[in-house]
C-alpha positions as CSV (number, residue, x, y, z in Angstrom):
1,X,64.0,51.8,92.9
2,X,63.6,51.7,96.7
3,X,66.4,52.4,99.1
4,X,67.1,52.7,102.6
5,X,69.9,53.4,105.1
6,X,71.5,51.0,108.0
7,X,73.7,52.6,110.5
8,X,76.2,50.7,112.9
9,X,77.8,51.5,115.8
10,X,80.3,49.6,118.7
11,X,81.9,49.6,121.7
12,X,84.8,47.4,122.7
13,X,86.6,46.9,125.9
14,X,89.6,44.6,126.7
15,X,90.9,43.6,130.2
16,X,94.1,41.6,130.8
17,X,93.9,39.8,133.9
18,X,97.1,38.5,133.7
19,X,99.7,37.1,131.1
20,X,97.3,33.6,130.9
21,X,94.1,35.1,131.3
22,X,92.0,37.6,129.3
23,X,88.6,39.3,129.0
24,X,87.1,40.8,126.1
25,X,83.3,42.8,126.3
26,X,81.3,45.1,124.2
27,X,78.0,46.4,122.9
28,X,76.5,46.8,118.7
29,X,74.5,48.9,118.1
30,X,72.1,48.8,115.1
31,X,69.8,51.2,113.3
32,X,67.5,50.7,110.2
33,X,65.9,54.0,109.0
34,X,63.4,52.4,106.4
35,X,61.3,51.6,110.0
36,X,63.5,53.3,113.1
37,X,63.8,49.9,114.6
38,X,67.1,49.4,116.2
39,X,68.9,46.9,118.6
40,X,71.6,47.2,121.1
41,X,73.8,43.9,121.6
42,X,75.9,43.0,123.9
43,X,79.1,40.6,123.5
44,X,81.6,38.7,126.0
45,X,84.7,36.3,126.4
46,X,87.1,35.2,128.3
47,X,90.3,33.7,126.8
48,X,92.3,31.2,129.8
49,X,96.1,30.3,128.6
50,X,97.4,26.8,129.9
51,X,101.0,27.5,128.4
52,X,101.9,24.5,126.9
53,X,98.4,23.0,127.2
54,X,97.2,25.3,124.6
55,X,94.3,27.7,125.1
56,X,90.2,28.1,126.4
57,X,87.6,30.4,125.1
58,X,84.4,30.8,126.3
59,X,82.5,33.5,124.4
60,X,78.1,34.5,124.6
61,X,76.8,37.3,122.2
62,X,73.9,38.4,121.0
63,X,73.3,39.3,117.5
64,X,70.9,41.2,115.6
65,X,70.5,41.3,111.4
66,X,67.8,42.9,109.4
67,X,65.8,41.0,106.9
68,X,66.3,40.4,103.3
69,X,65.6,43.9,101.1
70,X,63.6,42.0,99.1
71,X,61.1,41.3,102.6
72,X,60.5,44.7,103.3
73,X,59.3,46.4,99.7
74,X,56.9,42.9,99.4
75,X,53.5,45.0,97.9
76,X,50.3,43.6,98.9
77,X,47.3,44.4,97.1
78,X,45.1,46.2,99.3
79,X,42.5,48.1,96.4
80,X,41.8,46.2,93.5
81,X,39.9,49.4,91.8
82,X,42.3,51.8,92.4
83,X,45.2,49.5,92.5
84,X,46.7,50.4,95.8
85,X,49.5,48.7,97.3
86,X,50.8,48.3,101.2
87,X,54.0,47.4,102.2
88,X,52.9,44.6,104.8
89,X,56.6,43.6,105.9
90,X,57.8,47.2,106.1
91,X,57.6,47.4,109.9
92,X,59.1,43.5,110.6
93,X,61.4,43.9,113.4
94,X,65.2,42.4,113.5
95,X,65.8,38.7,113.5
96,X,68.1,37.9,117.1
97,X,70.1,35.5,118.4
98,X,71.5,34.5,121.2
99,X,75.5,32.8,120.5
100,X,77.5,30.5,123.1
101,X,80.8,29.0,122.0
102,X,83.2,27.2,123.9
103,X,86.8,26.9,121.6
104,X,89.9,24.8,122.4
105,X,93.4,25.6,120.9
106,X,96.6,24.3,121.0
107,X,99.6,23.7,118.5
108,X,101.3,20.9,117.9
109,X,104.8,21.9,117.4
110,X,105.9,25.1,115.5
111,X,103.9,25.3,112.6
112,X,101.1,22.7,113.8
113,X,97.5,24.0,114.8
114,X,95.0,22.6,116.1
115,X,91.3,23.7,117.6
116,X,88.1,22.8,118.3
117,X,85.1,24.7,118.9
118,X,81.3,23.5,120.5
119,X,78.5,25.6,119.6
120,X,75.1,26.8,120.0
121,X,72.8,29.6,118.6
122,X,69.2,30.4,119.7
123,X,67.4,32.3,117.0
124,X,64.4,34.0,117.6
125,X,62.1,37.3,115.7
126,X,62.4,35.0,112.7
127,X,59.9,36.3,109.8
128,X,56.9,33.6,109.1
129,X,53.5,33.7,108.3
130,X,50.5,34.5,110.1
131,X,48.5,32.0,109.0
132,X,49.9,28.4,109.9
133,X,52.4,27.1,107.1
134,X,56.5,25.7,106.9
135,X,57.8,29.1,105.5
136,X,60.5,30.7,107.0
137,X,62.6,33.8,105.8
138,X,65.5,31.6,106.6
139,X,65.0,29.1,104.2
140,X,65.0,31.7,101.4
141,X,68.4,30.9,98.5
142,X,67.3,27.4,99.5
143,X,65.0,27.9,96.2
144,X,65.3,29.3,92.9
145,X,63.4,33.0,92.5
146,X,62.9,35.7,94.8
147,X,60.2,34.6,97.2
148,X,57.2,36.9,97.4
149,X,55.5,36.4,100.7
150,X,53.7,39.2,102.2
151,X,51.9,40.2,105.9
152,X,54.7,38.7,107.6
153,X,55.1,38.5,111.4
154,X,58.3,37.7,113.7
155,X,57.2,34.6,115.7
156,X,59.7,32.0,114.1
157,X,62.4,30.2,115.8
158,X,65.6,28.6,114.8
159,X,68.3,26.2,116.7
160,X,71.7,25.5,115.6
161,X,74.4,23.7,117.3
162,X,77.7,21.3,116.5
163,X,81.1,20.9,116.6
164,X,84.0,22.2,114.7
165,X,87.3,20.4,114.3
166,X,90.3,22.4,112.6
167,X,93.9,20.7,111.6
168,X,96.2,23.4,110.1
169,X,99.6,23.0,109.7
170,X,100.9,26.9,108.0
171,X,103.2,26.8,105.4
172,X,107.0,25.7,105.9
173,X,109.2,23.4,104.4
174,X,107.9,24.1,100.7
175,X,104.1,22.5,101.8
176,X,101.0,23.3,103.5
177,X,97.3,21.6,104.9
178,X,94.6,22.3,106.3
179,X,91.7,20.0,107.3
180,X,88.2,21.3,109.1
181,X,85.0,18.9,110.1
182,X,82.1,20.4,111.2
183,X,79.4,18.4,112.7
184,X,75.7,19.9,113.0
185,X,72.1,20.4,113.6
186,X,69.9,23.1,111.9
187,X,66.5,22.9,113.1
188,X,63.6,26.1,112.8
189,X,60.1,26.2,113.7
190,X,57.6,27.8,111.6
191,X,53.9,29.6,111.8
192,X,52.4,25.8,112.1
193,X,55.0,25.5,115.4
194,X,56.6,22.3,114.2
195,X,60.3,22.0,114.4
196,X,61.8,20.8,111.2
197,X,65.4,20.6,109.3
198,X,66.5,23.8,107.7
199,X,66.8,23.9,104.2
200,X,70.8,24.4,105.0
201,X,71.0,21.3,107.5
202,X,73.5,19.4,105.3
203,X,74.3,17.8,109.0
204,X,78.5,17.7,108.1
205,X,80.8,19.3,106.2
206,X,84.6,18.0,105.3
207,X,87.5,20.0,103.8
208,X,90.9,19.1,103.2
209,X,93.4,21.2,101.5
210,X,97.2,20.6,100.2
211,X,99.7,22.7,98.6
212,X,103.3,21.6,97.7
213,X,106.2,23.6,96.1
214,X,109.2,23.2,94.5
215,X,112.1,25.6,94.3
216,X,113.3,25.6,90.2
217,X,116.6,27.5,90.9
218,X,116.9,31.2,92.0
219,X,113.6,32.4,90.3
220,X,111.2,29.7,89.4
221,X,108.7,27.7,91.2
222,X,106.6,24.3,90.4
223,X,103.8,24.3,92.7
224,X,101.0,21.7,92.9
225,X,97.7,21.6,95.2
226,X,94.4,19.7,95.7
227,X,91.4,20.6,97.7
228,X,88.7,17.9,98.8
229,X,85.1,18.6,99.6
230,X,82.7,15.6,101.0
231,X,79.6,17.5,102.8
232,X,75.8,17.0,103.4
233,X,73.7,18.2,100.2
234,X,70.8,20.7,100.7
235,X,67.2,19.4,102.1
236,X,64.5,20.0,99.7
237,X,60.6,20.0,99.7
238,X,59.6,16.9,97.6
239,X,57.6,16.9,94.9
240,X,54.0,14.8,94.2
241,X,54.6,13.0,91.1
242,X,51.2,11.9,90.6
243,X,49.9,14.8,91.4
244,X,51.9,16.8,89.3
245,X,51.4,14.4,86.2
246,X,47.9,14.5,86.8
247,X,47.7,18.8,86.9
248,X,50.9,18.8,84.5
249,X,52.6,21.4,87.0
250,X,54.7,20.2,89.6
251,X,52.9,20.0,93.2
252,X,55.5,20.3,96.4
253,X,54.4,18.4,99.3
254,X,54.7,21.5,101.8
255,X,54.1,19.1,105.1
256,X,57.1,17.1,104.1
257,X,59.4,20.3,103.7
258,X,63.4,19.1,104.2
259,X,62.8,15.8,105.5
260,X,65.1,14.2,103.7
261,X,68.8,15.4,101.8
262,X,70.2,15.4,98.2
263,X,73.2,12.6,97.7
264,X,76.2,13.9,99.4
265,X,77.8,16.3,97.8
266,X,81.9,15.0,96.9
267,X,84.4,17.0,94.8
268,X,87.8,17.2,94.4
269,X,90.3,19.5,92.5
270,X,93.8,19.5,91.1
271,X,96.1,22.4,90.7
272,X,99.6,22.4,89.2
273,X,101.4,25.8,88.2
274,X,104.6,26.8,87.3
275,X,106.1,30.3,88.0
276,X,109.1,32.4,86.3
277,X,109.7,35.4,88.4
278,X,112.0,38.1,86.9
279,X,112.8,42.3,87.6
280,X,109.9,43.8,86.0
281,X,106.8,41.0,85.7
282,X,105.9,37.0,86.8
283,X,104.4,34.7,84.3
284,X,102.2,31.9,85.7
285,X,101.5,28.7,83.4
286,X,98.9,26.0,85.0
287,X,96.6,23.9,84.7
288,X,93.2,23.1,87.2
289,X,90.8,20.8,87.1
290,X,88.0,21.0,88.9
291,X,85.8,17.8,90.1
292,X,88.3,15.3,89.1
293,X,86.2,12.5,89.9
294,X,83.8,13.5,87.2
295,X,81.3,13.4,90.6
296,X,77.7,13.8,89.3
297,X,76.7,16.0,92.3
298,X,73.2,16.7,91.9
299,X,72.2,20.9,91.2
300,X,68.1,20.3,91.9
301,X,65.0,18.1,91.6
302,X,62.2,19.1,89.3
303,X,59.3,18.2,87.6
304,X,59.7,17.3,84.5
305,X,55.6,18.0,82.6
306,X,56.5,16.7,79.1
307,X,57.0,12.8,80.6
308,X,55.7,13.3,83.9
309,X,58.4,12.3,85.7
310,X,60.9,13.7,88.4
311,X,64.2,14.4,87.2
312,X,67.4,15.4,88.5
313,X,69.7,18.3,87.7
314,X,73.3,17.6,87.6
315,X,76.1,20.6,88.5
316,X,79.4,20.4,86.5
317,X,81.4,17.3,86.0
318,X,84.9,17.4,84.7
319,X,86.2,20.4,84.0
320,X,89.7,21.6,83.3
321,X,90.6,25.2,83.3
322,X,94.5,26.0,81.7
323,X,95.7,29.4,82.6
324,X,98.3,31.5,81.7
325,X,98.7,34.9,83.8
326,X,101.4,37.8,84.4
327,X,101.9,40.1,87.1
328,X,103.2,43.0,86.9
């Protein structure tokens, strides 16, 4: 029932040096009326042409983001007779960051791109608890539930940084790819001031994509497309079997929290269509089907009270999908 209002405002400026070199600059600001705190950010890059060498960026910004809705209306119980509540994260300041990025572009040939990017971010204001512990308001979707941590302060840090690779090649000739690899580290520090994985730190990510077409005289087209995933799974805060048999409630070992990763997560998908096209509508027949492999990718890890035992989750295997659409 609670609501609140964010406003946004920027300023952008762009200089052309010359025909190979350009500069780009500006300020964001931001203002959250549920507690009037507010941030001004400022933003740069350069952009250097080599002509047929391809391209150089070199950007720095820094960025600011309020926290979760959910964060500020946390009620804490302040008067157990009269039931009173206080809203103990209401006055949490913004989370920051500071952003470098240095990119490389070039293309090879007409239709051919390809770039890569080095990173690195510097988060700081980062909600966490007062009292020494591994919780983060980063790490929250890591988990299932709305977490419900009150009393929070901004003293947690964060640290990302990696490499991106990106292979496009845009559609021509009836076909089209695109392949990206990112390469990273995700680490954050919490109330106890130990630096640990996030909960996100899958450490790499793989995507390749293909699409093919065929033209079926004047109006029709056969078209057929894949899409391959290979990536690091989430981290996740294991669980004390024996303790948890012994209670008969599971029992996470906080001090360990995202040591280790899931198994790799691996999926591919298969997509073949067919197309009439005529004066007043298109009719589209296909077929997908997603995780081809039958890959059993695993969801979560819980405890399972009944035999005591940790079991995993699975997300969907096989599953094919037929369509049939028209566009009018």
């Amino acid at each position: 029932d609670e609501h609140t209002y964010l406003g946004q405002a920027y300023l952008n400026w762009n200089y052309r040096y010359s025909t190979q070199l350009s500069f780009n600059a500006g300020l964001h600001y931001n203002h959250y009326f549920l507690n009037n705190t507010h941030s001004l950010d400022p933003r740069a890059g350069f952009r250097y042409s080599m002509n047929n060498w391809g391209s150089l960026s070199l950007g720095y910004g820094h960025h600011s983001q309020v926290q979760p809705m959910i964060t500020y209306f946390e009620k804490t119980l302040v008067d157990t007779l009269n039931n009173g509540y206080l809203l103990s994260n209401k006055a949490l300041e913004m989370s920051k960051a500071h952003h470098f990025v240095l990119a490389y572009e070039t293309n090879l040939g007409q239709d051919v791109r390809f770039k890569t990017e080095v990173y690195f971010q510097d988060l700081y204001n980062i909600p966490v608890t007062q009292n020494p512990s591994t919780i983060s308001v980063l790490n929250y979707g890591a988990q299932f539930g709305a977490p419900n941590f009150d009393s929070l302060v901004n003293s947690g840090k964060r640290r990302n940084y990696g490499i991106e690779f990106t292979l496009e090649k845009y559609f021509s000739k009836g076909y089209y790819y695109l392949a990206t690899l990112s390469l990273y580290e995700s680490k954050y520090q919490g109330s106890d001031l130990v630096w640990r994985n996030t909960a996100f730190n899958g450490n790499f990510v793989f995507n390749v994509l293909y699409g093919k077409e065929w033209k079926l005289g004047a109006a029709n087209v056969l078209s057929i497309s894949g899409k391959l995933t290979w990536a690091g799974s989430r981290r996740y805060i294991p669980i004390d079997e024996a303790k948890s048999a012994q209670l008969g409630y599971e029992v996470a070992v906080e001090e360990r929290s995202y040591e280790n990763r899931l198994k790799d997560y691996f999926r591919t998908d298969l997509r073949v269509a067919y197309k009439s096209n005529s004066k007043r509508m298109t009719q589209e027949w296909g077929l997908e089907i997603q995780n081809l492999t039958n890959r059993k990718n695993i969801f979560t890890q819980q405890f399972n009270a009944q035999t005591g035992k940790i079991q995993d989750l699975y997300q969907i295997g096989l599953f094919p999908v037929p369509f049939y659409r028209i566009y009018f």
